[in-house]
C-alpha positions in Angstrom: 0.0 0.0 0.0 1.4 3.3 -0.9 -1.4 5.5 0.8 -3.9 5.3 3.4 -6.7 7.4 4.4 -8.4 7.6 7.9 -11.8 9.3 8.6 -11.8 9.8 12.4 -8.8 10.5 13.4 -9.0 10.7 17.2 -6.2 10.4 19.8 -4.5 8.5 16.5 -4.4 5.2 17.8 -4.8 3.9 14.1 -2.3 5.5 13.4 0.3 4.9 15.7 -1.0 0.4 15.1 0.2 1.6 11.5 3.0 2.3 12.1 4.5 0.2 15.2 2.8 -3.0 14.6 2.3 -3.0 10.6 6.0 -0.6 10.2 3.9 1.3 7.5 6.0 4.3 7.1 4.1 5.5 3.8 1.2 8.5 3.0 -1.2 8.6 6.0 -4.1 11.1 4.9 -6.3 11.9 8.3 -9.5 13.5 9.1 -10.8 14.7 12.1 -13.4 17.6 12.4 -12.7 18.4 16.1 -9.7 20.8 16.6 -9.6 19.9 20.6 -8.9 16.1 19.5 -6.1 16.6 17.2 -4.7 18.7 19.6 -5.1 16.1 22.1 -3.4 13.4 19.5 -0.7 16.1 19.3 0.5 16.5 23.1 -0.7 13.7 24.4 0.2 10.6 21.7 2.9 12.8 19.8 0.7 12.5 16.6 1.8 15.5 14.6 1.4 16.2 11.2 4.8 15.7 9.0 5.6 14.9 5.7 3.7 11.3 5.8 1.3 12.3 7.9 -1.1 15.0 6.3 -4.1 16.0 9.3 -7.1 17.5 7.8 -9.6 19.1 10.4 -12.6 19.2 8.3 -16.2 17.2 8.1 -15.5 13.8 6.9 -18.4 14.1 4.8 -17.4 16.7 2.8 -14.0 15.6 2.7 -15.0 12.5 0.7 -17.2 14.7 -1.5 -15.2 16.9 -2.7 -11.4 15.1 -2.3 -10.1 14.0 -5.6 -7.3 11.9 -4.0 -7.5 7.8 -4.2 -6.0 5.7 -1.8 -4.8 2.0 -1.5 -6.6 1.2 2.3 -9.7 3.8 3.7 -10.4 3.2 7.1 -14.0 4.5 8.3 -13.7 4.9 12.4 -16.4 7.1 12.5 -18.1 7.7 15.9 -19.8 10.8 18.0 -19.6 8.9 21.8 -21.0 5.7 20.9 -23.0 6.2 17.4 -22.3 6.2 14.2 -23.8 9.8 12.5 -26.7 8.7 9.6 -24.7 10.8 7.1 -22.0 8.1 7.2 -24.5 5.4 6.7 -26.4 6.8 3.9 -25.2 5.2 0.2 -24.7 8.6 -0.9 -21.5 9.0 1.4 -20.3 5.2 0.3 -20.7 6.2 -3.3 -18.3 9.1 -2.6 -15.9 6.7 -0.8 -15.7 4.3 -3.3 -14.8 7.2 -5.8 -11.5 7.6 -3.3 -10.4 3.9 -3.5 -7.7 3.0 -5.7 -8.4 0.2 -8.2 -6.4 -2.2 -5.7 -7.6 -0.8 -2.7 -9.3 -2.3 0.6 -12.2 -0.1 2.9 -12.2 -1.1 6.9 -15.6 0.2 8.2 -15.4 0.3 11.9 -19.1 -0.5 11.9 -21.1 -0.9 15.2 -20.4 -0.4 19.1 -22.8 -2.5 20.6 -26.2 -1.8 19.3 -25.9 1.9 18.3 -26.2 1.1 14.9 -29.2 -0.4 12.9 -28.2 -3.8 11.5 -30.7 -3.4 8.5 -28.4 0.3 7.5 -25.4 -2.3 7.4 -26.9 -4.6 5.7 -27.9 -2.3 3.0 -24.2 -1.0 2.8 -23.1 -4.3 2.6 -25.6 -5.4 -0.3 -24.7 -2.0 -2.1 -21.0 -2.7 -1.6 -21.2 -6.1 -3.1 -23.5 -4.7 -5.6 -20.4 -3.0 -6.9 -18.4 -6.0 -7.2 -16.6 -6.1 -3.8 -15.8 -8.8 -1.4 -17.6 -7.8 1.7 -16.4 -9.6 5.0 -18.1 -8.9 8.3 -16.8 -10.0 11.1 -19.4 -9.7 14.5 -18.3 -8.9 17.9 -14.8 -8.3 17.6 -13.3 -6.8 21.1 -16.8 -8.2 22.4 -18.4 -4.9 20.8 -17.6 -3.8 17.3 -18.4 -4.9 13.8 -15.9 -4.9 11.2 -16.4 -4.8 7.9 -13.7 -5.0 4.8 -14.3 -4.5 1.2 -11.7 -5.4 -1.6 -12.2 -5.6 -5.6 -12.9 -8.7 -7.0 
């Protein structure tokens, strides 16, 4: 993989996995629309922006609607305390997304803490994902509480 995108930044813990336990010293592209959390990520996990490490604070939303950049792995870690916003399960947003995937590239959808999300919105991402020739995994109750879904071309 030669870049990677991250919508939901937070405290950067994705971030920081990439790069200690994957050594993925590459492109890291990351969103995060609150200014307080990226500081946070700054002083507290040393997460600064740098040369491979480009922090955008802006709406993920409108990020994916109006970025023109693609990227080999998206990683969708989207959460407001325990919920996913609608916007980010609305097909709209996935059709936008899939614009920003490279023709070899993979989506990880952070999906679900505990029952915060509606299964039949997943399902209906995941039947409009595979509707546009992807191989949709799901894997239930990882950590006990999330669902994880990955996407890759066919």
């Amino acid at each position: 993989m030669d870049s990677v995108l991250i919508l939901g930044m937070g405290g950067g813990g994705v971030i920081e996995t990439l790069r200690s336990d994957f050594n993925y010293t590459k492109a890291i592209t990351a969103v995060e629309i609150d200014p307080v959390i990226i500081s946070i990520a700054d002083t507290e996990f040393g997460i600064k922006e740098n040369d491979f490490l480009k922090i955008h604070c802006v709406n993920a939303y409108e990020f994916v609607k109006t970025n023109s950049d693609v990227y080999d792995l998206i990683i969708v870690d989207l959460y407001i305390d325990l919920s996913i916003p609608d916007k980010f399960l609305n097909l709209d947003f996935w059709n936008a997304l899939l614009n920003l995937k490279s023709s070899k590239g993979q989506i990880i959808f952070n999906a679900s803490v505990g029952a915060s999300t509606s299964p039949s919105k997943l399902e209906e991402i995941i039947s409009f994902l595979r509707s546009k020739v992807y191989e949709v995994s799901v894997f239930e109750n990882v950590n006990t509480t999330n669902t994880i879904i990955i996407t890759s071309s066919l």
